[in-house]
N, C-alpha and C positions, 0 to 999 in steps of 0.2 A: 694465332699463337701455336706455340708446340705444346704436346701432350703425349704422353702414354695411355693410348685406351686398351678397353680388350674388349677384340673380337671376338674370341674365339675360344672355347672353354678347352684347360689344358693345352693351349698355346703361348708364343712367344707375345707379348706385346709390342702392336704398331705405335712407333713414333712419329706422327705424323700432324698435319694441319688440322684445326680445330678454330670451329671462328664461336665466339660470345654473342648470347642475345641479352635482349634489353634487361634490367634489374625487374624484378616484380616488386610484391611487398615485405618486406623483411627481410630481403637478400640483401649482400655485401658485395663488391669485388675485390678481391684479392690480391694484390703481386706477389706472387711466391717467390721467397726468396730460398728457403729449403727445405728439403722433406725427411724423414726417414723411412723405413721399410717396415714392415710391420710383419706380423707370422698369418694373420688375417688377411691378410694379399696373396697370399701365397693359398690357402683356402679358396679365397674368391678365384682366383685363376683357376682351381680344380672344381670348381661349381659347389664345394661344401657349404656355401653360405644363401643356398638357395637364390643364388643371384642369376643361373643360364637362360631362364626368361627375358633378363635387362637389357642381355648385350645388346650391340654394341657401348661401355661407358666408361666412365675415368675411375680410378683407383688413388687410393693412398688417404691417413686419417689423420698422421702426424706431419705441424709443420709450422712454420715460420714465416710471416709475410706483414707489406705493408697494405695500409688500404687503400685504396683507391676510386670507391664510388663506391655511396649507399644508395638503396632504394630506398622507397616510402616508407617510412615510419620508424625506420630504424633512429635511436636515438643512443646507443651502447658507445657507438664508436664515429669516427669521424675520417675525413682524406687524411691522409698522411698516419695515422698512431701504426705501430707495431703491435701487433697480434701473434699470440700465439692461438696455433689451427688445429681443434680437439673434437674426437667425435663423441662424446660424453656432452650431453644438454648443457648449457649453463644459462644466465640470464638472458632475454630476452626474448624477439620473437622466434618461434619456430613456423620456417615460410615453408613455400611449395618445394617439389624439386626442383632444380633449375636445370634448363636446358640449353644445349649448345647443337651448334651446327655441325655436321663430319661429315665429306664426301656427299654434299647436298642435302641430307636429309638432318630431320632433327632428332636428337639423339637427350633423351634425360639420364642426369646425372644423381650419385645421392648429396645428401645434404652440406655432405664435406670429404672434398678431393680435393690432393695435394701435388698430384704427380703431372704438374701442370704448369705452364708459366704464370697463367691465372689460371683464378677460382672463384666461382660465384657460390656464396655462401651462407647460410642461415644465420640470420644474427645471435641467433644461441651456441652456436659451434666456434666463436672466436670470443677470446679475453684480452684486453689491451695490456701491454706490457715497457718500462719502462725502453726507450731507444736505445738505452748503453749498454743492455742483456745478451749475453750472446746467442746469436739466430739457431746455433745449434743444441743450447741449453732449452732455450723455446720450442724447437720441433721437439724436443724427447720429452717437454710438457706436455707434448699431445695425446701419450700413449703410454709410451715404453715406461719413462721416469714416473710418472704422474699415474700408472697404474699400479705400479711395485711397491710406489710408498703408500698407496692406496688401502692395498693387499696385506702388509705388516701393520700399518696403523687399523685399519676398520677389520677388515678379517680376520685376521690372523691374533691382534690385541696381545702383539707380544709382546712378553714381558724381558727385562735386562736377564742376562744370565740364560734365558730360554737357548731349545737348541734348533736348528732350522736347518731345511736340508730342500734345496732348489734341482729338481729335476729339471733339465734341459737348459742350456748356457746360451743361448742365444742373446738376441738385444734386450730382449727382459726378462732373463735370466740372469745377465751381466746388471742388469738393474737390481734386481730384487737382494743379490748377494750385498750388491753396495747399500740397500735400504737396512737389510738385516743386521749390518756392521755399523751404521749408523744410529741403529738404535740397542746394540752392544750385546747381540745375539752371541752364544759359546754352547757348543761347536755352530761354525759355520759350512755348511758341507752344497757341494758343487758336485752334480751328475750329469754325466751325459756318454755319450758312444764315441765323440774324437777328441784324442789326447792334446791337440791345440789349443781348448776350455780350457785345461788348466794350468795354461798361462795366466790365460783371462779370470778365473776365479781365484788364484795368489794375486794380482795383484790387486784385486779387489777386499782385497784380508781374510777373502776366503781360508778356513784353515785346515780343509781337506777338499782333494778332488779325488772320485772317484771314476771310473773307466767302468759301468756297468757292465758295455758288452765284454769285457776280460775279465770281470773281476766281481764275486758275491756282495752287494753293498752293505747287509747282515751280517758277513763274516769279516767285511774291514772294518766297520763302524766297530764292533769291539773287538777288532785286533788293535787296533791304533787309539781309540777312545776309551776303553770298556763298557761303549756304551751298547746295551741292548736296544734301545726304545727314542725316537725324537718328538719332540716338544710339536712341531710344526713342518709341514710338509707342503710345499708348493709345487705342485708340476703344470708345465709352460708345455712338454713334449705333445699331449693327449695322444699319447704312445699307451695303449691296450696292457701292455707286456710289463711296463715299468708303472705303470698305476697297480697291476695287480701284485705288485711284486714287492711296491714301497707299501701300500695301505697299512698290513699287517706289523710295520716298524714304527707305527702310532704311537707315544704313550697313554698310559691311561685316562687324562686327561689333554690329550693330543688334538691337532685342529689342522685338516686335511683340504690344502685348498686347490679347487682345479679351474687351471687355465686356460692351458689348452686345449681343445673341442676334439674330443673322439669325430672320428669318419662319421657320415652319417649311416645309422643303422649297427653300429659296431655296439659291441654290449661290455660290459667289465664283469669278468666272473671272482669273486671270493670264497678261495675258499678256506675251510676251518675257521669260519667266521663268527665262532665263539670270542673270539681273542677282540672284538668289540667290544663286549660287555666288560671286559677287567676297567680297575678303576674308576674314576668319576666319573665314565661319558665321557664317548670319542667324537669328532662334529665331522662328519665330510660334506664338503659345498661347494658350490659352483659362485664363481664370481663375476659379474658385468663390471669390469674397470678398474677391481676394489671400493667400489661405490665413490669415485675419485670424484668431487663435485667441484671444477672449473673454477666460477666467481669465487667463490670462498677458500678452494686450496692453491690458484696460481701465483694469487699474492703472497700465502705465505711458506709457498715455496721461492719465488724469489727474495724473499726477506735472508731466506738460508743461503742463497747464493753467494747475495751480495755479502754476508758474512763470512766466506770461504767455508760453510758446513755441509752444501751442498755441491758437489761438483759432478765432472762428468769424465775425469778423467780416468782413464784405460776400459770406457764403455763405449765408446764408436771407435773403430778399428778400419772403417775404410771411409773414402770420399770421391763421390765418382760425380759425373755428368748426367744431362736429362736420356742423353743418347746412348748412356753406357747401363739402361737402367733393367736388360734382360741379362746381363753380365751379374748384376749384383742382384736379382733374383735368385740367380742361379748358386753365387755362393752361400745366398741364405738358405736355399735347400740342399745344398749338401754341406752345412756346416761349417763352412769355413769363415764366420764374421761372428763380430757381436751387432752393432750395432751400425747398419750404415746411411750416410748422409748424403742423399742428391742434393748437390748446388744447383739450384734451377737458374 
């Protein structure tokens, strides 16, 4: 089969031949049918994820597939259902890692890669999903969508009327604004360094984008709002510069969520960090997923779907190939995508 693996830390990714070994216990196989991009790809290719011991191995957490051969003991799912491919635990077993063959040797993978024509997979890492769902609303279950609503519902506990302000517009960034809007956040505010976001955060009912690198986001929040102070604060960037810059725009009962992962060894400095203590208690925390939990929230995110309350419309912006899949790295680091989808 084809695959993107990585060699090489801080390299391009080979496309190349990849052969499957037999199922163990509690693995799945997969047919991918599509993936998305994650910002955690882009980490693991810089070795931020403490993964340069692994390589050579496959990449990708979000995705879309049918099934095709269980091993022993798996009883979740069956040949043929449609799965969506999540790297957040959900029922059943959690197997070994499984491994696959590349350039002769054997090469293990983790528990759930998508950037691949198949996928051999933990039976905890996939949830069955009706066949008439669309394969792309399924991959962005894996991750992107299914962490944003994650993060406003469990983290965040926002309330209607709150205000919310999403540093970094990327794929789940473009998620979170659309979660926000959905649960009828005012102001909705969109940051980031290229002016192309805010396309993508208007039409997501975002109702401010701000240009950080041009522009004080302190002195336009109350030129344009008069607001001093926001409800809720999400940063996806784990940009050093822009965490220490929004923290202090907290309210006093404000709730500071981070998502994207500082470099390793990088530190966050506050200062004048009196300005914590006003009001009730400020929260700042780190989040794994939004505590997004698979069995119980995939179903009733498709309930929403199929309602037309949940969509995904103007949050994937491109769609490329398995072949084309160092092209669309590359616009995810330097910004120019929300959300993109490999047709495998």
């Amino acid at each position: 089969m084809k695959a993107a693996i990585l060699e090489k830390i801080n390299s391009p990714l080979t496309v190349g031949d990849v052969a499957l070994t037999e199922l163990s216990f509690g693995q799945v196989l997969v047919k991918v049918l599509v993936s998305g991009i994650c910002g955690a790809q882009l980490q693991e290719i810089a070795g931020n994820k403490n993964n340069a011991k692994y390589i050579p191995h496959l990449l990708g957490h979000e995705g879309c597939g049918l099934v095709e051969d269980v091993g022993v003991g798996v009883t979740k799912v069956k040949k043929g259902d449609k799965v969506v491919m999540h790297w957040r635990k959900g029922d059943g077993i959690e197997s070994d890692f499984p491994t696959y063959i590349f350039k002769g040797k054997t090469m293990r993978s983790g528990k759930i890669t998508t950037f691949s024509e198949y996928s051999i997979v933990s039976e905890n890492r996939i949830t069955s999903v009706p066949q008439d769902i669309s394969n792309e609303f399924c991959a962005l279950l894996g991750c992107g969508m299914s962490t944003a609503l994650g993060v406003v519902e469990n983290e965040a506990d926002l309330k209607i009327g709150e205000s919310v302000m999403v540093v970094g517009l990327g794929g789940l960034g473009a998620n979170l604004i659309n979660a926000a809007s959905i649960r009828r956040a005012y102001p909705i505010i969109g940051v980031d360094i290229h002016d192309n976001k805010k396309e993508i955060c208007e039409s997501l009912k975002g109702h401010l984008f701000i240009n950080c690198k041009k522009e004080s986001i302190k002195d336009v929040l109350n030129e344009k709002f008069g607001v001093k102070n926001v409800d809720i604060i999400i940063d996806t960037s784990g940009n050093k510069k822009s965490i220490e810059e929004t923290i202090p725009l907290l309210s006093g009962s404000g709730r500071y969520i981070l998502i994207g992962q500082l470099a390793p060894g990088e530190s966050v400095e506050l200062s004048n960090a009196e300005h914590l203590f006003n009001g009730e208690g400020k929260v700042i925390k780190a989040t794994q997923g939004g505590k997004f939990s698979p069995s119980v929230d995939i179903p009733r995110y498709v309930k929403l779907y199929k309602a037309g309350i949940l969509k995904i419309d103007n949050i994937i912006t491109h769609r490329m190939k398995l072949d084309q899949i160092n092209d669309a790295i590359d616009l995810v680091r330097k910004g120019q995508a929300g959300r993109i989808i490999i047709n495998i």
